[in-house]
Biotite code that builds the C-alpha atoms (Angstrom):
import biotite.structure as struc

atoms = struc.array([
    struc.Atom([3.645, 14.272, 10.122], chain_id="A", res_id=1, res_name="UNK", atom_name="CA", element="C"),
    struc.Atom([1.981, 12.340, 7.346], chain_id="A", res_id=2, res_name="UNK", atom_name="CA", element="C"),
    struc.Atom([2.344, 9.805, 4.508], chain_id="A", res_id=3, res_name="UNK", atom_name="CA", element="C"),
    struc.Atom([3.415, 10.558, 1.265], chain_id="A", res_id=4, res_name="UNK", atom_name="CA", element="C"),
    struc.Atom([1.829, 7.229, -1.240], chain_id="A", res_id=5, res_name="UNK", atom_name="CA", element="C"),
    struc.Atom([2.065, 6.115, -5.264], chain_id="A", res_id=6, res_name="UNK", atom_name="CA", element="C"),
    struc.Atom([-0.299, 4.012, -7.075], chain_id="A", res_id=7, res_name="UNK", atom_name="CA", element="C"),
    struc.Atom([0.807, 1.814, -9.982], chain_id="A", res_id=8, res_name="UNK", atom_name="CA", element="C"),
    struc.Atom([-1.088, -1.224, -11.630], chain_id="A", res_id=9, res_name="UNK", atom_name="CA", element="C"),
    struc.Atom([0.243, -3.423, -13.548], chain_id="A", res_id=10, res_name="UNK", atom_name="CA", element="C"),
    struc.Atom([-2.137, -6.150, -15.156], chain_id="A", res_id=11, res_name="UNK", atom_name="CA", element="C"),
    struc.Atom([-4.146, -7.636, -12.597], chain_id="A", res_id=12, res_name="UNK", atom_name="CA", element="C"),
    struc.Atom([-2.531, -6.022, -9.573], chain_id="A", res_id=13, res_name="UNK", atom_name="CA", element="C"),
    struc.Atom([-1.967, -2.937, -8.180], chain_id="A", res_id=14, res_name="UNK", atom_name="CA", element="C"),
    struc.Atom([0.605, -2.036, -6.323], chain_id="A", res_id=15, res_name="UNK", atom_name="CA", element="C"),
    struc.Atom([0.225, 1.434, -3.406], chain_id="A", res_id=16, res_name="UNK", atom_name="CA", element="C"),
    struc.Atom([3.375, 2.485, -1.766], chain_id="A", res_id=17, res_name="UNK", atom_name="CA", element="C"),
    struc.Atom([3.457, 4.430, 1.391], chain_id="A", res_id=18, res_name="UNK", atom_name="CA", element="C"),
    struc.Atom([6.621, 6.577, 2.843], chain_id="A", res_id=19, res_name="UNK", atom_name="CA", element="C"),
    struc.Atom([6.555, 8.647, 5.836], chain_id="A", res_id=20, res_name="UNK", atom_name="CA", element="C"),
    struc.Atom([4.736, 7.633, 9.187], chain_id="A", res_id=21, res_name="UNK", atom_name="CA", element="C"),
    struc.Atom([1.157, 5.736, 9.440], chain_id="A", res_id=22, res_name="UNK", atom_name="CA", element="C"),
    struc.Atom([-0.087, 7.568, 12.662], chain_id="A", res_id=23, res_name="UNK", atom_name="CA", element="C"),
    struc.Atom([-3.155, 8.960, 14.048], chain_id="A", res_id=24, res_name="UNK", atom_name="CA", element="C"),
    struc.Atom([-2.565, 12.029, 11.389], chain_id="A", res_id=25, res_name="UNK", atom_name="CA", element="C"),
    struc.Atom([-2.486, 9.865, 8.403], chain_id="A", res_id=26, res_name="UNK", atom_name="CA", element="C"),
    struc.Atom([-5.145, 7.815, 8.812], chain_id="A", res_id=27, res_name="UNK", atom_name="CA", element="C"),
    struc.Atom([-7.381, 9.710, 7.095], chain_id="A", res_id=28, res_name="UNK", atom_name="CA", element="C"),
    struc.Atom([-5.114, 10.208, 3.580], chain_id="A", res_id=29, res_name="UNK", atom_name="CA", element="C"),
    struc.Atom([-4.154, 6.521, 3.952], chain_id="A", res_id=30, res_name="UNK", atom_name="CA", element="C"),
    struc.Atom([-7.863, 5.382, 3.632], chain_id="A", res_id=31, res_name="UNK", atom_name="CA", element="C"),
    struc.Atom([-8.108, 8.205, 0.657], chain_id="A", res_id=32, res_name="UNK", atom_name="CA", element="C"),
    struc.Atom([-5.387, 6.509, -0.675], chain_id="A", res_id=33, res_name="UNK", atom_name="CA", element="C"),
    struc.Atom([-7.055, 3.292, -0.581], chain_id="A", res_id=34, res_name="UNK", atom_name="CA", element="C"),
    struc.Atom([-10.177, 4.296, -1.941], chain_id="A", res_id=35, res_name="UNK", atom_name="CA", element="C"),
    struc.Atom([-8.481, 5.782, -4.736], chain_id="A", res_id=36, res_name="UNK", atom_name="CA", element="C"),
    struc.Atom([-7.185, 1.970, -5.429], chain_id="A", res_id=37, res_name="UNK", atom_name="CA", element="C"),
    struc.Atom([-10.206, 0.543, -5.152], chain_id="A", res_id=38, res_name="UNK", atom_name="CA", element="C"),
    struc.Atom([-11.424, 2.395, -7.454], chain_id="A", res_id=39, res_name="UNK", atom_name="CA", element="C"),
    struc.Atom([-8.648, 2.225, -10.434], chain_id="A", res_id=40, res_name="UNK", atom_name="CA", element="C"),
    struc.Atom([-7.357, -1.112, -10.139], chain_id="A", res_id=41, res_name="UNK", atom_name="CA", element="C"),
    struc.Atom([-8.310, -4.507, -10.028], chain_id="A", res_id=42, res_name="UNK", atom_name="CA", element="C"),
    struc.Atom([-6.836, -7.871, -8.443], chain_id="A", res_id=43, res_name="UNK", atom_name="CA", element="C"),
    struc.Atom([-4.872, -7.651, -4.936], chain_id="A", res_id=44, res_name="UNK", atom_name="CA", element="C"),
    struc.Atom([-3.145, -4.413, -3.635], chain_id="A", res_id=45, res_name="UNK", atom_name="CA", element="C"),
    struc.Atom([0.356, -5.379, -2.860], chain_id="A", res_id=46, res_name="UNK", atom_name="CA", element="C"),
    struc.Atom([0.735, -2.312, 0.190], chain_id="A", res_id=47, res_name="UNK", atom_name="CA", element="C"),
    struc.Atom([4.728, -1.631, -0.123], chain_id="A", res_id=48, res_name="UNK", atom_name="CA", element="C"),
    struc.Atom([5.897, -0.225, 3.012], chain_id="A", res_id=49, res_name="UNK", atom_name="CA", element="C"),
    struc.Atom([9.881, -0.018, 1.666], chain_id="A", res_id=50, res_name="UNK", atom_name="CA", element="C"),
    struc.Atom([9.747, 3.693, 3.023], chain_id="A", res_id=51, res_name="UNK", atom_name="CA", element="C"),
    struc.Atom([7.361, 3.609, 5.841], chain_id="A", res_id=52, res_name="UNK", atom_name="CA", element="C"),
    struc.Atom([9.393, 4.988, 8.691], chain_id="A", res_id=53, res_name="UNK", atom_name="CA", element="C"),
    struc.Atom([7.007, 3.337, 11.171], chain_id="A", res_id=54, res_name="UNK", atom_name="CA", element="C"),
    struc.Atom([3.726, 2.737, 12.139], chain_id="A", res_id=55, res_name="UNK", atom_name="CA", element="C"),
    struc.Atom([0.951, 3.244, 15.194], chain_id="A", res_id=56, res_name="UNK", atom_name="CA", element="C"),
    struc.Atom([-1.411, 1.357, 16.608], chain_id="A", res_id=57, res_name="UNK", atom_name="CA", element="C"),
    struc.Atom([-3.697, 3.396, 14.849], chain_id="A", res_id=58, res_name="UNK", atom_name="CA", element="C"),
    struc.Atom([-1.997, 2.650, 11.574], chain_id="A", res_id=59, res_name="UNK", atom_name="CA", element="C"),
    struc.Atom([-2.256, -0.990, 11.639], chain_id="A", res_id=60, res_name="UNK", atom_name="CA", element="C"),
    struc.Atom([-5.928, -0.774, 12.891], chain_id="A", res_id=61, res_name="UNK", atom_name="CA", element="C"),
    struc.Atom([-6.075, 1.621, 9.316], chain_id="A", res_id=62, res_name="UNK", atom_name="CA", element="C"),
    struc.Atom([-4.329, -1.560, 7.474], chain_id="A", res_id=63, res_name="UNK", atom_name="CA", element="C"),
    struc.Atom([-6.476, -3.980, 8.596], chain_id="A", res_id=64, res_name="UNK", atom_name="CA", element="C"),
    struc.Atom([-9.487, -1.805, 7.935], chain_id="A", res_id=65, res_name="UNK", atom_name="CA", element="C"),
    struc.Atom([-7.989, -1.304, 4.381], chain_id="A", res_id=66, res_name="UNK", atom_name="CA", element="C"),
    struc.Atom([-8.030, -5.320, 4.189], chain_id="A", res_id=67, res_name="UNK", atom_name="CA", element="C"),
    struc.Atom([-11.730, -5.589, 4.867], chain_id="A", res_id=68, res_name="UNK", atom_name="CA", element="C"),
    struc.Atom([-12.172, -3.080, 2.675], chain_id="A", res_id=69, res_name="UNK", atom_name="CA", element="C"),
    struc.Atom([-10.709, -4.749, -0.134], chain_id="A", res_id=70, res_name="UNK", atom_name="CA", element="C"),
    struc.Atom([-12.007, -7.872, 0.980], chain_id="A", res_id=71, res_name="UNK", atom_name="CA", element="C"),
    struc.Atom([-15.592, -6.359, 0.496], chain_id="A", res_id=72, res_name="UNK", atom_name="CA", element="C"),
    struc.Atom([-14.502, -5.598, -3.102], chain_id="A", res_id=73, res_name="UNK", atom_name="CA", element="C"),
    struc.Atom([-13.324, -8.812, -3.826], chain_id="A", res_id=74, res_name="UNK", atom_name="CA", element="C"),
    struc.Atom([-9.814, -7.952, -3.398], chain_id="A", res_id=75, res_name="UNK", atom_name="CA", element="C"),
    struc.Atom([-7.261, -8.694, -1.429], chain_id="A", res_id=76, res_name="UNK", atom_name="CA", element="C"),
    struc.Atom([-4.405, -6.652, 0.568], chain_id="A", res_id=77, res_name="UNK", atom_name="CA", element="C"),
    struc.Atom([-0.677, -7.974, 0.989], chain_id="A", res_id=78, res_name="UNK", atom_name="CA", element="C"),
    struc.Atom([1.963, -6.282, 2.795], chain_id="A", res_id=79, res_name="UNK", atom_name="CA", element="C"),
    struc.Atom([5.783, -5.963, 1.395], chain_id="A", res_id=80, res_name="UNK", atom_name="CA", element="C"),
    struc.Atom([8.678, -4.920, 3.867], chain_id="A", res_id=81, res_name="UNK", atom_name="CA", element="C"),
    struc.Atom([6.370, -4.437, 6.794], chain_id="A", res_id=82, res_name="UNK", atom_name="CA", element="C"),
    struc.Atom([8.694, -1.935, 8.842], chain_id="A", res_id=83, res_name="UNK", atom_name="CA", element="C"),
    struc.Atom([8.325, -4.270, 11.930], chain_id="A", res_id=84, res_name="UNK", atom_name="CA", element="C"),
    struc.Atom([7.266, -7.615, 13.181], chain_id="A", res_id=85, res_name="UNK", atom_name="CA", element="C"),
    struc.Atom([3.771, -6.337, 14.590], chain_id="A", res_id=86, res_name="UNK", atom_name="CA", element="C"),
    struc.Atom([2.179, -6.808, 11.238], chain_id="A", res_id=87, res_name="UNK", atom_name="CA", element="C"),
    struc.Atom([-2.016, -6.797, 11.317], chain_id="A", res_id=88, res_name="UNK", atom_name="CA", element="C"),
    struc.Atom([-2.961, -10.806, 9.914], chain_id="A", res_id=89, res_name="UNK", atom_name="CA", element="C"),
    struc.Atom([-2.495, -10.618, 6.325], chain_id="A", res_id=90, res_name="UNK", atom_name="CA", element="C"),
    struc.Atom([0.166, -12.130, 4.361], chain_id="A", res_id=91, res_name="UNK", atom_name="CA", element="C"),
    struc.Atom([2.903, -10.401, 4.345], chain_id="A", res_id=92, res_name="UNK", atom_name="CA", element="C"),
    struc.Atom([6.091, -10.684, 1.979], chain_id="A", res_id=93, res_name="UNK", atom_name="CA", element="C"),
    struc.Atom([9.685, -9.638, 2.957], chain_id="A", res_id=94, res_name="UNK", atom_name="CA", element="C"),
    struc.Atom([10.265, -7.167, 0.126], chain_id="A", res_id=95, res_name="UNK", atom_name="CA", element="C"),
    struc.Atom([8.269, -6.146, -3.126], chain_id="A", res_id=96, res_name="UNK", atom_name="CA", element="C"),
    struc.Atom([9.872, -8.210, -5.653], chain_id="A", res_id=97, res_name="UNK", atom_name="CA", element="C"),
    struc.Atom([9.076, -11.090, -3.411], chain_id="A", res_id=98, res_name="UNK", atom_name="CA", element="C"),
    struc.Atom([5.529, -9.995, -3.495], chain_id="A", res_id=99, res_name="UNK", atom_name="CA", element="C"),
    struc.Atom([5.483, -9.371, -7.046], chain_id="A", res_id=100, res_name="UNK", atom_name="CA", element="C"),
    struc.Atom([7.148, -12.567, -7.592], chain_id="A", res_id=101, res_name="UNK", atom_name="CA", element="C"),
    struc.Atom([4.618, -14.165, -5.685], chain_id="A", res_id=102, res_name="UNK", atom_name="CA", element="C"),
    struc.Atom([1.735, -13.049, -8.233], chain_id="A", res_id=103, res_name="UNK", atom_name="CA", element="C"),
    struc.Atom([4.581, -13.346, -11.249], chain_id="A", res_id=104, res_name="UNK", atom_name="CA", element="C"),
    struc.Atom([4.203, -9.824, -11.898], chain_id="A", res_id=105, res_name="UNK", atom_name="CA", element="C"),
    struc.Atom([7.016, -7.195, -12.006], chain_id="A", res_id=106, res_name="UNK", atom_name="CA", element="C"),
    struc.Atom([6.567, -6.062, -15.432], chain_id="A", res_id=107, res_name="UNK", atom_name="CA", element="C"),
    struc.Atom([6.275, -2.968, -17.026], chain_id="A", res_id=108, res_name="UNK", atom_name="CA", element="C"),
    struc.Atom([3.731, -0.580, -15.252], chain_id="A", res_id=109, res_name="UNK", atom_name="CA", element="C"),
    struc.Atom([0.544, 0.718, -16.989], chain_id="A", res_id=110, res_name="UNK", atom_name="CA", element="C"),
    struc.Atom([0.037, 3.567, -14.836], chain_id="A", res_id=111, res_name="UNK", atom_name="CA", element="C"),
    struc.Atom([0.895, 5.543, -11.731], chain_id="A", res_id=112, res_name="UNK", atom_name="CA", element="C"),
    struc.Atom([-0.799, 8.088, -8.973], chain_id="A", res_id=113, res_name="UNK", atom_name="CA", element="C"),
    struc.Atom([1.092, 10.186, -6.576], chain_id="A", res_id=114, res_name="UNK", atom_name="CA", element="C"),
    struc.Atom([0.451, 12.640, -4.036], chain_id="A", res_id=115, res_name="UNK", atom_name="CA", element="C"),
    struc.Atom([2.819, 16.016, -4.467], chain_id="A", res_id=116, res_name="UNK", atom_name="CA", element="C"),
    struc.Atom([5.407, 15.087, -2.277], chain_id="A", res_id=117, res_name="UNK", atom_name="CA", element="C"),
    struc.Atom([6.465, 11.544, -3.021], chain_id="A", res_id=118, res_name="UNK", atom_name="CA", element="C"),
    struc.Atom([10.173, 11.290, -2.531], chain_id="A", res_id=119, res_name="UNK", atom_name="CA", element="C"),
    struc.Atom([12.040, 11.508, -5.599], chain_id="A", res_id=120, res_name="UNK", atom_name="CA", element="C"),
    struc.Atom([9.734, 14.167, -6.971], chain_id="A", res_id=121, res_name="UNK", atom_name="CA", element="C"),
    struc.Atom([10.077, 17.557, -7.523], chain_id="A", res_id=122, res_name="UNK", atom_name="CA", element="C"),
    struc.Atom([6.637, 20.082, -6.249], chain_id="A", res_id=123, res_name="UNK", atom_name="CA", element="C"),
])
């Protein structure tokens, strides 16, 4: 089993949603997806975990290495609706409109990556 993630930035902050299950497996597409915000966005990645399933230990080691990463870059990583209390140490909001409220964004998005299978979406 894998993830499933979207991309969408809005002005100054991008926004990557994960669904599925952050294991071992999905390490590897996780930190793809990452890099693929790093490079098209700018400002903090708000990582929305509304339809995570769950997470490893594995998978929070992948978050917090997805932190640094960002960090290197000037960036920052927040989590929204972590799917459990053993959250990595990064702040973490209880949903994404509190996250976007947090950086007053919520507005119309500018743009938005997928891979095939992100629920809601036909192949």
């Amino acid at each position: 089993m894998t993830i499933e993630w979207r991309y969408t930035i809005q002005p100054d902050l991008g926004v990557l949603s994960l669904a599925g299950y952050l294991g071992a497996d999905a390490v590897g597409r996780f930190a793809g997806a990452v890099g693929w915000a790093v490079a098209r966005g700018t400002g903090p990645v708000i990582l929305d975990l509304t339809s995570l399933r769950g997470w490893s230990d594995g998978g929070r080691a992948a978050i917090s290495e997805a932190a640094a990463r960002l960090t290197a870059e000037g960036r920052s990583l927040e989590l929204a609706a972590a799917p459990d209390d053993d959250c990595p140490p990064i702040p973490v909001h209880t949903d994404l409109p509190a996250a976007l409220a947090a950086h007053r964004g919520g507005g119309a998005e500018q743009r938005e990556w997928r891979s095939d299978e992100w629920p809601g979406t036909e192949s």
